[in-house]
BADREN-394279 format. One record per residue (C-alpha): chain; residue number from 0; x, y, z. Coordinates in pm, 1 decimal. Layout:
% BADREN-394279
ATOM   kette    nr       east      north         up
ATOM       A   NUM          X          Y          Z
...
***
This chain:
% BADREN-394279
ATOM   kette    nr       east      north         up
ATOM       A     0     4404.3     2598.9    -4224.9
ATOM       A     1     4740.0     2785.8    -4170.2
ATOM       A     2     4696.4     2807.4    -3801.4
ATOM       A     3     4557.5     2440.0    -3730.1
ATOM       A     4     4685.6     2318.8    -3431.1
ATOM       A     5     4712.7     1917.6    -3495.1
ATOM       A     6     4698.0     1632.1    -3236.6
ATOM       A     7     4865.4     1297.1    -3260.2
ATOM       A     8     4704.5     1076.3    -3003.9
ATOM       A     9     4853.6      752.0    -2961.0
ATOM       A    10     4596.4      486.5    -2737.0
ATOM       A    11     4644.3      183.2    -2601.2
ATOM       A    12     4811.3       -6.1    -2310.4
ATOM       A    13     5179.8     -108.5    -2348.2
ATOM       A    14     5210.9     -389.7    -2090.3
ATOM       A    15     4875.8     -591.3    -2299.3
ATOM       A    16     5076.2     -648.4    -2629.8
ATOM       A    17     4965.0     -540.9    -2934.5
ATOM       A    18     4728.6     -341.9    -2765.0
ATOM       A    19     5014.3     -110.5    -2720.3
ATOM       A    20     5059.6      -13.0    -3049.1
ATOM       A    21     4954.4      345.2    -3081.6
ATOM       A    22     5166.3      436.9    -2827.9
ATOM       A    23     5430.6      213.8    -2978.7
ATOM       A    24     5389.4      453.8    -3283.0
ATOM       A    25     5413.0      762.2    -3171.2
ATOM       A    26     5759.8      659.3    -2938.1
ATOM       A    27     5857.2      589.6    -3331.5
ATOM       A    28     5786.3      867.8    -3460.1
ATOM       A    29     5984.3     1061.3    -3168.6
ATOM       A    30     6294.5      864.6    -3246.8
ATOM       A    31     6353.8     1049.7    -3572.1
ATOM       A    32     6132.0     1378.6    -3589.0
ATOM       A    33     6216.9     1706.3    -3531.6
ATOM       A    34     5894.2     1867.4    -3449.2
ATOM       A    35     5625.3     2099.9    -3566.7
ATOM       A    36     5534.1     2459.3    -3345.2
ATOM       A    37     5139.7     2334.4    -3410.7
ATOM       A    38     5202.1     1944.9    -3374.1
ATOM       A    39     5160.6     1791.8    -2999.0
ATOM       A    40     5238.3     1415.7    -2961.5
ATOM       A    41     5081.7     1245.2    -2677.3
ATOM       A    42     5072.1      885.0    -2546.0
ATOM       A    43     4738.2      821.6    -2319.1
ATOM       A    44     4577.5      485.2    -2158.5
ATOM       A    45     4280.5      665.7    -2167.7
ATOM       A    46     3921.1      638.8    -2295.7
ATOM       A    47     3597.9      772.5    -2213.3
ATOM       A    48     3515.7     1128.6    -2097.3
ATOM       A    49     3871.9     1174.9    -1981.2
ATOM       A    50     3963.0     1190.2    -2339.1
ATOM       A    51     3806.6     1536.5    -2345.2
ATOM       A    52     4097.8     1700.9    -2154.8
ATOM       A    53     4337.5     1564.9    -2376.9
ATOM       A    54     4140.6     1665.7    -2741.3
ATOM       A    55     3953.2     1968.8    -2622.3
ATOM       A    56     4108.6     2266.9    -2833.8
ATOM       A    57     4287.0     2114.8    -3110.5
ATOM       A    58     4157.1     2173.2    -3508.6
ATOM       A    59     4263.6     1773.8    -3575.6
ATOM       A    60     4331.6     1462.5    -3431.4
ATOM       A    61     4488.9     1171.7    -3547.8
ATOM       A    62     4427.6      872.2    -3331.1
ATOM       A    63     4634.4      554.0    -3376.5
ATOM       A    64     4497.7      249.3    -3169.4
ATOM       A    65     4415.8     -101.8    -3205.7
ATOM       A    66     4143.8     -226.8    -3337.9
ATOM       A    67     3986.2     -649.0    -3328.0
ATOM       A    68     3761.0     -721.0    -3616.3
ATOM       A    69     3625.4    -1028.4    -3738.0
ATOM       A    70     3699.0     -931.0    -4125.5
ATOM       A    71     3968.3    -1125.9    -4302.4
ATOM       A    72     4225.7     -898.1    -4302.2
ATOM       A    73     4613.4    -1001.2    -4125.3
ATOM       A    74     4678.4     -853.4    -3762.4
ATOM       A    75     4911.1     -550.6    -3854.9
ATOM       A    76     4670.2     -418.7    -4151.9
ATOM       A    77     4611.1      -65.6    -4062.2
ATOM       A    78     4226.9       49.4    -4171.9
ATOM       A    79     4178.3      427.5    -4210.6
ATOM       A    80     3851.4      568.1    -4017.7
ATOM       A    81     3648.7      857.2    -3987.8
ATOM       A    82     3425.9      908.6    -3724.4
ATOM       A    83     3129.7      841.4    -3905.0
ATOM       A    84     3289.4      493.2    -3951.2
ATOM       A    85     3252.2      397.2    -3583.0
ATOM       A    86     2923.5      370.0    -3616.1
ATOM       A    87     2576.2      564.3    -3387.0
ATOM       A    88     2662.1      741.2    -3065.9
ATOM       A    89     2575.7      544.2    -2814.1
ATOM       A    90     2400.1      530.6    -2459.1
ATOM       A    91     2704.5      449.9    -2216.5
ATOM       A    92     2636.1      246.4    -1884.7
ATOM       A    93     2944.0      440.7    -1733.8
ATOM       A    94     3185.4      746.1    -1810.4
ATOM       A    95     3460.9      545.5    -1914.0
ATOM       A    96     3266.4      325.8    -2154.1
ATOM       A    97     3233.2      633.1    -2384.5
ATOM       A    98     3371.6      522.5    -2730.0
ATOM       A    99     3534.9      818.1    -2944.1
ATOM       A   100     3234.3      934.0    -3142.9
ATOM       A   101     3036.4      944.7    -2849.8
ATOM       A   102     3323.0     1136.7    -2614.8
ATOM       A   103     3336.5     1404.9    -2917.7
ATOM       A   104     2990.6     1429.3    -2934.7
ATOM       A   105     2948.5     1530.3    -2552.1
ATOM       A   106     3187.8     1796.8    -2575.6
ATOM       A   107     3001.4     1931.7    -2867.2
ATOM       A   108     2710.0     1928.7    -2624.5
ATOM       A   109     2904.7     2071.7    -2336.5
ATOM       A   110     3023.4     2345.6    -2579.5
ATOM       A   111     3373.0     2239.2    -2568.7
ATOM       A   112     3618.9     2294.3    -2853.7
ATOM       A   113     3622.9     1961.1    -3011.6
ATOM       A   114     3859.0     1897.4    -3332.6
ATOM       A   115     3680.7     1974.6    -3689.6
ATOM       A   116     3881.1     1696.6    -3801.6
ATOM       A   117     3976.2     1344.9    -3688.7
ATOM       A   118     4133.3     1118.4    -3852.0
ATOM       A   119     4199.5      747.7    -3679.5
ATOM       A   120     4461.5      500.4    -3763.9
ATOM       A   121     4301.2      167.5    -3642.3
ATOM       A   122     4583.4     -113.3    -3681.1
ATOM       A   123     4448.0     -489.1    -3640.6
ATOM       A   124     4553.6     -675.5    -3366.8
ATOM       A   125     4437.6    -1039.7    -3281.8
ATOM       A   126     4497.4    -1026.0    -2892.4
ATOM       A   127     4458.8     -810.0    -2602.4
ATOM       A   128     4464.6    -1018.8    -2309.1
ATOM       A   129     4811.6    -1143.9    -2284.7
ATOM       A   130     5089.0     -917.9    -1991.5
ATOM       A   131     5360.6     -887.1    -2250.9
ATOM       A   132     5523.3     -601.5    -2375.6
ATOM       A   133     5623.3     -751.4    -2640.0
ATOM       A   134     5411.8     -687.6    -3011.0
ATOM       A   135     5344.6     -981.2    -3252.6
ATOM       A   136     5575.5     -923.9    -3548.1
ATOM       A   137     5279.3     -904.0    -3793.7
ATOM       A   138     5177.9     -573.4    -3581.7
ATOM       A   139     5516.8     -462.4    -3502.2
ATOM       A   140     5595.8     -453.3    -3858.2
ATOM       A   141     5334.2     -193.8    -3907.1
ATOM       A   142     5521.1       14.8    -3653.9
ATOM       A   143     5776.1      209.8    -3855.6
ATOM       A   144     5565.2      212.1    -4180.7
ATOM       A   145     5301.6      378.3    -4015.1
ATOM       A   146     5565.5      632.5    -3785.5
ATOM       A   147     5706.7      701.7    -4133.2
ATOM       A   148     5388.1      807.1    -4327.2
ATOM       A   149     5252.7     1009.0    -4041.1
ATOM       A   150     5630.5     1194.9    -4032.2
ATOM       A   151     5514.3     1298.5    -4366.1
ATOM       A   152     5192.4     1426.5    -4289.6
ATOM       A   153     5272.9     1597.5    -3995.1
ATOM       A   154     5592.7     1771.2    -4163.4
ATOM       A   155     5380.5     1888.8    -4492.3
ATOM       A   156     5199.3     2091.4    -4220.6
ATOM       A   157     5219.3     2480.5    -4243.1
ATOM       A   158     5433.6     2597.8    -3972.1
ATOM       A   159     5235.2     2918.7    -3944.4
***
């Protein structure tokens, strides 16, 4: 799509650790790229139907966020998702318990323009409970790595 305008979301919550680490990539990437006329970077502490605002009208989305599984892999191992890896759409008991698939699946309802494609960067983290800003090393290691391989993507993009 030459005219795809792309969004790179970056979730999480900065002053909770590791938890911070979407946003910690996207300040990354920022560092060191020059731009794209159809790329928009954003930061967000967000979730839930307030997450509309911020996707509505874009052709793809890349989320990075944290993710806490109970599979073997290290903290700092970075899975790639779809949506139709998160699972059913579920029944929420408030607005801002709406998890992704659901959120994009409201808009779709509501007739907004929701992305055609998402792709999510989900990078393990272990805790997200602790008031630090600091990240773990396993997960800060991840930071650059994963700042320099979406650099890549988001530069092979067509301009047009």
């Amino acid at each position: 799509m030459a005219s795809q305008k792309t969004l790179l979301l970056g979730l999480g919550n900065t002053i909770l650790g590791d938890d911070g680490i979407g946003i910690c990539v996207v300040r990354e990437i920022r560092k060191t790229w020059s731009g794209h006329p159809r790329v928009e970077l954003v930061e967000a502490s967000l979730a839930g139907m307030v997450l509309l605002d911020v996707i509505t009208g874009f052709d793809k989305v890349i989320v990075v966020d944290a993710i806490m599984t109970d599979d073997p892999n290290p903290a700092g191992f970075v899975y790639e998702l779809t949506l139709d890896d998160l699972g059913e759409v579920i029944l929420p008991y408030a607005s801002h318990a709406l998890d992704l698939k659901t959120t994009i699946e409201l808009g779709k309802r509501l007739g907004y323009k929701m992305p055609a494609i998402i792709q999510i960067y989900a990078i393990k983290i272990e805790e997200n409970t602790l008031f630090t800003e600091a990240l773990t090393p396993p997960v800060e290691h991840v930071v650059p790595i994963l700042a320099e391989r979406l650099i890549r993507e988001l530069s092979s993009l067509n301009p047009s």
